[in-house]
ZALO-432795 format. One line per 2 residues: number of its first residue (from 1); their letters; for each residue x, y, z of N, C-alpha, C. Coordinates in nm, 2 decimals. Last residue first. Example, Ala and Ser with C-alpha at 12.3 -4.5 7.8 and 13.67 -1.06 7.14 Angstrom:
BEGIN
2) sa) 1.28,-0.22,0.71,1.37,-0.11,0.71,1.29,0.00,0.79 | 1.32,-0.57,0.78,1.23,-0.45,0.78,1.32,-0.33,0.78
***
This chain:
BEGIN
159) xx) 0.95,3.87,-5.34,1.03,3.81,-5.31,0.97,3.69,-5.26 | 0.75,4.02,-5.46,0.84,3.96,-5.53,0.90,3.81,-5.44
157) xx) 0.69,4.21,-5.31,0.59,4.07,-5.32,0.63,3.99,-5.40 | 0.88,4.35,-5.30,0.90,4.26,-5.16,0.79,4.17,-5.22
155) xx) 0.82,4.53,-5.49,0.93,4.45,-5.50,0.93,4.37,-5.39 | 0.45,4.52,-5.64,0.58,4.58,-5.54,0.68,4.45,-5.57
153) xx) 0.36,4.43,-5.81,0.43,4.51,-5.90,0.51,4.61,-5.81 | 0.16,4.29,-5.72,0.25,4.25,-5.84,0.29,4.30,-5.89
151) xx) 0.10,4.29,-5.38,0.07,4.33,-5.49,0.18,4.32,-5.61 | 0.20,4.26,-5.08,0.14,4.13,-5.19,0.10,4.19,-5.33
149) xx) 0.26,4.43,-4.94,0.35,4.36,-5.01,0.37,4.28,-5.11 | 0.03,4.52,-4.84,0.10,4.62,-4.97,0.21,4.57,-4.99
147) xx) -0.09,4.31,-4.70,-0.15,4.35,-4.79,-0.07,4.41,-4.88 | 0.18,4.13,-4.53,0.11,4.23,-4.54,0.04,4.29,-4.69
145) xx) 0.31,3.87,-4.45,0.20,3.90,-4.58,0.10,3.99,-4.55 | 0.46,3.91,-4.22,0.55,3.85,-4.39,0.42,3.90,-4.49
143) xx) 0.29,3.93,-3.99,0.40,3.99,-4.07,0.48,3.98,-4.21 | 0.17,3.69,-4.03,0.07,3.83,-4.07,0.18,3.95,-4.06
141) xx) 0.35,3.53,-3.97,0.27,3.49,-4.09,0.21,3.66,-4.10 | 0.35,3.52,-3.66,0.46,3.58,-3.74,0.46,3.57,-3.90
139) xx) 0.09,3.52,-3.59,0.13,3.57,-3.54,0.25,3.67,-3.68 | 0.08,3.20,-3.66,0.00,3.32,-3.69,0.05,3.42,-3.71
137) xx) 0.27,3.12,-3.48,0.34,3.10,-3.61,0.23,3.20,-3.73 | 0.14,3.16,-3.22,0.31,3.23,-3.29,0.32,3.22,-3.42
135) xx) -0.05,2.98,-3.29,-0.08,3.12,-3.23,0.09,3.21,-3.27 | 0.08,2.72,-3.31,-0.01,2.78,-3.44,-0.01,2.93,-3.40
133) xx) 0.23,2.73,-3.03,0.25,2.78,-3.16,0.19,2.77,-3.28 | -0.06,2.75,-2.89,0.02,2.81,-2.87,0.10,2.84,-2.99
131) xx) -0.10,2.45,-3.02,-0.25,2.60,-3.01,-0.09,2.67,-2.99 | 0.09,2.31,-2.87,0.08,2.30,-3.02,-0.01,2.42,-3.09
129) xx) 0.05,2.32,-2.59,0.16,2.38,-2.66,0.12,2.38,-2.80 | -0.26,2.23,-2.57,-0.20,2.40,-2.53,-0.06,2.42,-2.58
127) xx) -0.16,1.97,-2.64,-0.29,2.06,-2.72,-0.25,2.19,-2.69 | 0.01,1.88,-2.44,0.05,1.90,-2.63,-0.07,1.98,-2.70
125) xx) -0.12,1.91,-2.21,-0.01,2.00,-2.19,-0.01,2.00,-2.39 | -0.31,1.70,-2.28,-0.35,1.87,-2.21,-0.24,1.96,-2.27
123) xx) -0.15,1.49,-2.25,-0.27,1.51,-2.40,-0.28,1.65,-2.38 | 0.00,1.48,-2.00,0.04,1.46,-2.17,-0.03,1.55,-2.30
121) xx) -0.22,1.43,-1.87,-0.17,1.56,-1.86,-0.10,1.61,-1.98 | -0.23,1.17,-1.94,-0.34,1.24,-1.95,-0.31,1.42,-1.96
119) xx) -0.01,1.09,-1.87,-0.03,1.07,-1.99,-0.13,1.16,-2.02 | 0.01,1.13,-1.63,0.12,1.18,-1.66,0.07,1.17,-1.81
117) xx) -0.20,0.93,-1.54,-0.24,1.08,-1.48,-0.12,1.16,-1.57 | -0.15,0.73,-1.64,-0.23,0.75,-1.67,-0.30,0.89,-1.66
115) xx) 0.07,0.57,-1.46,0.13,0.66,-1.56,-0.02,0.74,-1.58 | -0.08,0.42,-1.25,-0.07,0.59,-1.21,0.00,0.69,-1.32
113) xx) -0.20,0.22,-1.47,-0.16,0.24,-1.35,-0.14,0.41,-1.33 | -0.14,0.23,-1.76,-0.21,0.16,-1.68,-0.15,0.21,-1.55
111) xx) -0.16,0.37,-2.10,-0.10,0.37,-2.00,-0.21,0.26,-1.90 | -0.15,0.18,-2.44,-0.25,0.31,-2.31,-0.16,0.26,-2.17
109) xx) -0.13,0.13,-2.76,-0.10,0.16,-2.66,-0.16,0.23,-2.56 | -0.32,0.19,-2.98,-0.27,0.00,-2.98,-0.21,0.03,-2.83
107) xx) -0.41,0.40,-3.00,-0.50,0.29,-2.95,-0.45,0.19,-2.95 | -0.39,0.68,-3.13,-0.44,0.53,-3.20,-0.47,0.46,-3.11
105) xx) -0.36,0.97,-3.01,-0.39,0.82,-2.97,-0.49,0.77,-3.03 | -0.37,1.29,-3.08,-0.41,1.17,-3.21,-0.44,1.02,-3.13
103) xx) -0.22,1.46,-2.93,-0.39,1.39,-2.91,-0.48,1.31,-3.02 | 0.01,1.50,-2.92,-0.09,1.50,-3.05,-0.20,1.53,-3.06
101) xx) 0.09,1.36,-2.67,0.12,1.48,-2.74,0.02,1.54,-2.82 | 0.02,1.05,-2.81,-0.04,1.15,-2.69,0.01,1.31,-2.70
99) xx) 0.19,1.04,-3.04,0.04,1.02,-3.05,-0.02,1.06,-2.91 | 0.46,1.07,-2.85,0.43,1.16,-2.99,0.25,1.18,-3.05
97) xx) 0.43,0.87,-2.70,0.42,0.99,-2.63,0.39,1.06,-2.75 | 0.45,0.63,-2.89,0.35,0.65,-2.80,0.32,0.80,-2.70
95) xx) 0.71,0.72,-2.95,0.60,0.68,-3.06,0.44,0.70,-2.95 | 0.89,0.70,-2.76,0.84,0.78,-2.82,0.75,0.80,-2.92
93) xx) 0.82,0.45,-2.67,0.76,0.54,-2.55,0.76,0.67,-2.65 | 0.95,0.29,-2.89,0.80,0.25,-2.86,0.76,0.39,-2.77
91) xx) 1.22,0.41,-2.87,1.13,0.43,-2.97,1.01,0.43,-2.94 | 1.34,0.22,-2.64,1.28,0.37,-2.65,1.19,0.43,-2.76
89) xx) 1.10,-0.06,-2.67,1.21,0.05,-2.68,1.21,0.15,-2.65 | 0.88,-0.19,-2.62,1.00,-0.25,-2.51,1.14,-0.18,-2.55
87) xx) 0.54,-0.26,-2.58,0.69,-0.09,-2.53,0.81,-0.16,-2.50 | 0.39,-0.43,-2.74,0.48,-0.41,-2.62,0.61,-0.28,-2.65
85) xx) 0.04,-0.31,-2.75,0.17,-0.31,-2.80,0.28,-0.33,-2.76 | -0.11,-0.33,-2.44,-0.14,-0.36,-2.58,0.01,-0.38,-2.65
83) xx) 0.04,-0.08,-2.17,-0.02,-0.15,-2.25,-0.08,-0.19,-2.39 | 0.30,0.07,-2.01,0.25,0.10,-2.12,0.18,-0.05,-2.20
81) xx) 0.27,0.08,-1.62,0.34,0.06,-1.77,0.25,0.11,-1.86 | 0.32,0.18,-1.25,0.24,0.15,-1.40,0.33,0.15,-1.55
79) xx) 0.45,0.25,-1.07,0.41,0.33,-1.16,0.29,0.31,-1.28 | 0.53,-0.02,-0.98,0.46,0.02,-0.90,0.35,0.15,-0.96
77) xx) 0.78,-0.07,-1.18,0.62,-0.11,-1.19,0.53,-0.09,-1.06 | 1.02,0.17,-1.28,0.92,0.13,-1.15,0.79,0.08,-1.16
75) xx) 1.02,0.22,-1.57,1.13,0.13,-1.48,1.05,0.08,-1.32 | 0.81,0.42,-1.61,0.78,0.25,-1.59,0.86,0.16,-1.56
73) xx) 0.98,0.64,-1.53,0.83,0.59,-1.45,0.83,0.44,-1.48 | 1.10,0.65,-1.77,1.20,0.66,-1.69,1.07,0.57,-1.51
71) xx) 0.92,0.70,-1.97,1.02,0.56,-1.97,1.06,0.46,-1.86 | 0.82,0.89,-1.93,0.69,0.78,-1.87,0.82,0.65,-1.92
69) xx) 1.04,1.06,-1.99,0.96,1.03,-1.82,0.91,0.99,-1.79 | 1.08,1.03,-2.24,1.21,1.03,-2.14,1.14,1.00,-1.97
67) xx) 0.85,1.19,-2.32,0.87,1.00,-2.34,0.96,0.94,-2.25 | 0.87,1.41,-2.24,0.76,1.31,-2.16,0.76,1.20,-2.23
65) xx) 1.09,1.45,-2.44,1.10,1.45,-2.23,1.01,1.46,-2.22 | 1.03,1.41,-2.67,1.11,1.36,-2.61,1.13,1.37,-2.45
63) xx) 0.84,1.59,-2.69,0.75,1.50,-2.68,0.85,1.43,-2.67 | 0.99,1.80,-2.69,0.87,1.79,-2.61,0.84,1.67,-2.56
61) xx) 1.12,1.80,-2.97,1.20,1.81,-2.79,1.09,1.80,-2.72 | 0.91,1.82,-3.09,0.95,1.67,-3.11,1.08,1.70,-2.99
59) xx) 0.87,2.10,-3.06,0.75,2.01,-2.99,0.82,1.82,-3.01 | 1.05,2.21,-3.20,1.03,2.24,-3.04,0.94,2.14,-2.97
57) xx) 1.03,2.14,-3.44,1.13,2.09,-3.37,1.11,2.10,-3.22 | 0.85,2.28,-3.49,0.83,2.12,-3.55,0.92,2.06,-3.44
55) xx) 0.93,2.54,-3.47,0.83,2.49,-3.36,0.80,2.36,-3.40 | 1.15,2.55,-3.73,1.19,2.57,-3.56,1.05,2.51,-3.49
53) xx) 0.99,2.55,-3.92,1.03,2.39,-3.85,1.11,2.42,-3.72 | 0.87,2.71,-3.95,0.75,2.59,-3.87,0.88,2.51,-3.88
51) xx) 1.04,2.92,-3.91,0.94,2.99,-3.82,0.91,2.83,-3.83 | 1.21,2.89,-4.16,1.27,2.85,-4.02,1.17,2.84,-3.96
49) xx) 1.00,2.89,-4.36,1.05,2.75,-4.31,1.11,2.79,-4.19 | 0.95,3.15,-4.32,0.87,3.11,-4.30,0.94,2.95,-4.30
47) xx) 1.20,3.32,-4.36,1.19,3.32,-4.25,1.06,3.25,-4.24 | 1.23,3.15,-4.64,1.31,3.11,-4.60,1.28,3.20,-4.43
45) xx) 1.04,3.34,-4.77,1.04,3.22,-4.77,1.11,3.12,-4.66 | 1.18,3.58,-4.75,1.07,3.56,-4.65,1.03,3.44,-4.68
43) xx) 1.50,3.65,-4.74,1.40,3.62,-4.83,1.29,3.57,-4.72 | 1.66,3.83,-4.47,1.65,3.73,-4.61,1.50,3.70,-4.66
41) xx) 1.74,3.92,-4.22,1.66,3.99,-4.34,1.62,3.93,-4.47 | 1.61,3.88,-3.91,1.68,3.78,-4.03,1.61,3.88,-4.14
39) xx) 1.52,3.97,-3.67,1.67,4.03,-3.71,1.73,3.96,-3.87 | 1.30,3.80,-3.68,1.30,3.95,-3.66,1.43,4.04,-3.71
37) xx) 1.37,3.54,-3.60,1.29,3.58,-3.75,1.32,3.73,-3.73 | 1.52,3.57,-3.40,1.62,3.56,-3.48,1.54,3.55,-3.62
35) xx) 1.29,3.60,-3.19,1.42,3.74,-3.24,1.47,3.68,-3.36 | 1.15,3.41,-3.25,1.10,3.54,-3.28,1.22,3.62,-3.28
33) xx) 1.31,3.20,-3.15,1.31,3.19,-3.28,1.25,3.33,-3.34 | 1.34,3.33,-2.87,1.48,3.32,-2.93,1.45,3.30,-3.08
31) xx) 1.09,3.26,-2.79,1.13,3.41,-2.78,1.27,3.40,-2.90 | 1.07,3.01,-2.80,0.92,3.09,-2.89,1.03,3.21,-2.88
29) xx) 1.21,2.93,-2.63,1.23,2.89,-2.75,1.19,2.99,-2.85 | 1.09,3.01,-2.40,1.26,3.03,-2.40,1.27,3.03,-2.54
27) xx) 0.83,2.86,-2.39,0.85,3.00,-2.40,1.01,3.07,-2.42 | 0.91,2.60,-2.41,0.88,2.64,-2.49,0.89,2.84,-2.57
25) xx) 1.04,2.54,-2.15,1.10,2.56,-2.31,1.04,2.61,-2.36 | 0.81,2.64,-2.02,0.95,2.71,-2.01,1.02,2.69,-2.14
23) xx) 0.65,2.41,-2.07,0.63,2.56,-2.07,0.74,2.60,-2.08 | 0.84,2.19,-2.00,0.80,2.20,-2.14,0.71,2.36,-2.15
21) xx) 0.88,2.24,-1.73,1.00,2.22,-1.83,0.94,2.24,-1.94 | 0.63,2.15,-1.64,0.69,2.36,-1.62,0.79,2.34,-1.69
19) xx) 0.58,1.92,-1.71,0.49,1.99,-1.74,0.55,2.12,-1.74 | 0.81,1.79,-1.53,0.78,1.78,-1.65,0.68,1.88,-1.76
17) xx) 0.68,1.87,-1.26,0.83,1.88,-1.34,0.86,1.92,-1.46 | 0.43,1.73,-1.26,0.45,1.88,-1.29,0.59,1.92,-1.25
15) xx) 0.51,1.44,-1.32,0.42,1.52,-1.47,0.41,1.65,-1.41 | 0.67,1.42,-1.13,0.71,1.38,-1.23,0.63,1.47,-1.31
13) xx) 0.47,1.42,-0.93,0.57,1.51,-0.88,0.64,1.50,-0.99 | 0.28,1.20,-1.03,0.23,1.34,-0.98,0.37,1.44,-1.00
11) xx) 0.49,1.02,-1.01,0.38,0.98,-1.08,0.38,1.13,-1.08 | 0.53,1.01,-0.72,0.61,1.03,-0.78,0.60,1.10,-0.92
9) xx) 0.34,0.99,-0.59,0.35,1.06,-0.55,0.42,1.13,-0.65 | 0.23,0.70,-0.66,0.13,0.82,-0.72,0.22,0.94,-0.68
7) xx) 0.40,0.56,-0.58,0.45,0.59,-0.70,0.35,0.69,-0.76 | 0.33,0.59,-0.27,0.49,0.64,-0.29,0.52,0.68,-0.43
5) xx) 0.10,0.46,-0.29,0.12,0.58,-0.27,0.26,0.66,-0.32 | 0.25,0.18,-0.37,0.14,0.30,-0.45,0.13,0.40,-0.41
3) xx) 0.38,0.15,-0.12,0.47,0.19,-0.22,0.35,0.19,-0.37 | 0.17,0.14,0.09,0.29,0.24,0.09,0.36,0.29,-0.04
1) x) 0.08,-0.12,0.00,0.00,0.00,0.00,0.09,0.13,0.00
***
C-alpha cells in the first residue's frame, strides 16, 4: 500500500516537473526563434521554413522528455506501464508519447496504472503547446503578408 502511494506521488511530482520544463522551453524557444525571424533579413520564404520547422522541432524536444519520463516511470512497476503493443524500446515510448502529445492516440498503446495521470496531462499539456505555436506561427505569418507587399508590381511581393 505504501509503495502505490509512494508511486502516485512520484507519478504526480514527475508530470508537474515535466509539465513547467516543457512551458519554459517552450516560451525560452518561442522568444529566441521570434528574435532571430526578426533580425533575419532574407527572403521571406526562407523566414517562414525557419518559423515551422523551428516549432516542429520544439515540440518533437517535447515530446522527447515526456517520453524520457513515462520511460524513466515504468522502470518502476509500481508506476504502471504501457499497455497492448509491447513498449520494449525507446522508440516505442516515443512513438506513444508523440500520438499522446498529439492527441491523435491510435489505440494500440494506453498507460495503466498511475502513468495515466502523466499521460493524461500529456494530452493537455500538447494541445496547449501546439495552439500556442499555431498562435506564434500566426502571429509571425501576418508579418511577412502584409496587404502592400502582396501586390505584383511591389518589389518585396516579389520576393
Amino acid at each position: 500500500m505504501l509503495e502505490i502511494v509512494a508511486a502516485h506521488v512520484t507519478v504526480i511530482a514527475a508530470t508537474l516537473v515535466t509539465l513547467a520544463a516543457c512551458v519554459l522551453l517552450q516560451y525560452e524557444y518561442l522568444v529566441l526563434a521570434w528574435r532571430r525571424l526578426s533580425e533575419h533579413q532574407g527572403h521571406r520564404r526562407v523566414k517562414v521554413l525557419y518559423g515551422i520547422f523551428s516549432v516542429l522541432l520544439l515540440h518533437v524536444v517535447e515530446i522527447l522528455v515526456f517520453a524520457l519520463v513515462v520511460w524513466l516511470l515504468a522502470l518502476w512497476p509500481a508506476c504502471g506501464s504501457l499497455e497492448g503493443e509491447e513498449a520494449s524500446t525507446f522508440r516505442d515510448y516515443f512513438y506513444f508519447s508523440a500520438v499522446t502529445f498529439s492527441t491523435v492516440g491510435f489505440g494500440e498503446m494506453w498507460p495503466v496504472g498511475a502513468l495515466r495521470f502523466l499521460c493524461a496531462a500529456e494530452a493537455l499539456t500538447g494541445f496547449v503547446l501546439i495552439t500556442w505555436s499555431a498562435s506564434f506561427t500566426y502571429l509571425e505569418m501576418q508579418r511577412f503578408w502584409r496587404p502592400e507587399d502582396m501586390h505584383p508590381g511591389s518589389q518585396q511581393g516579389r520576393k
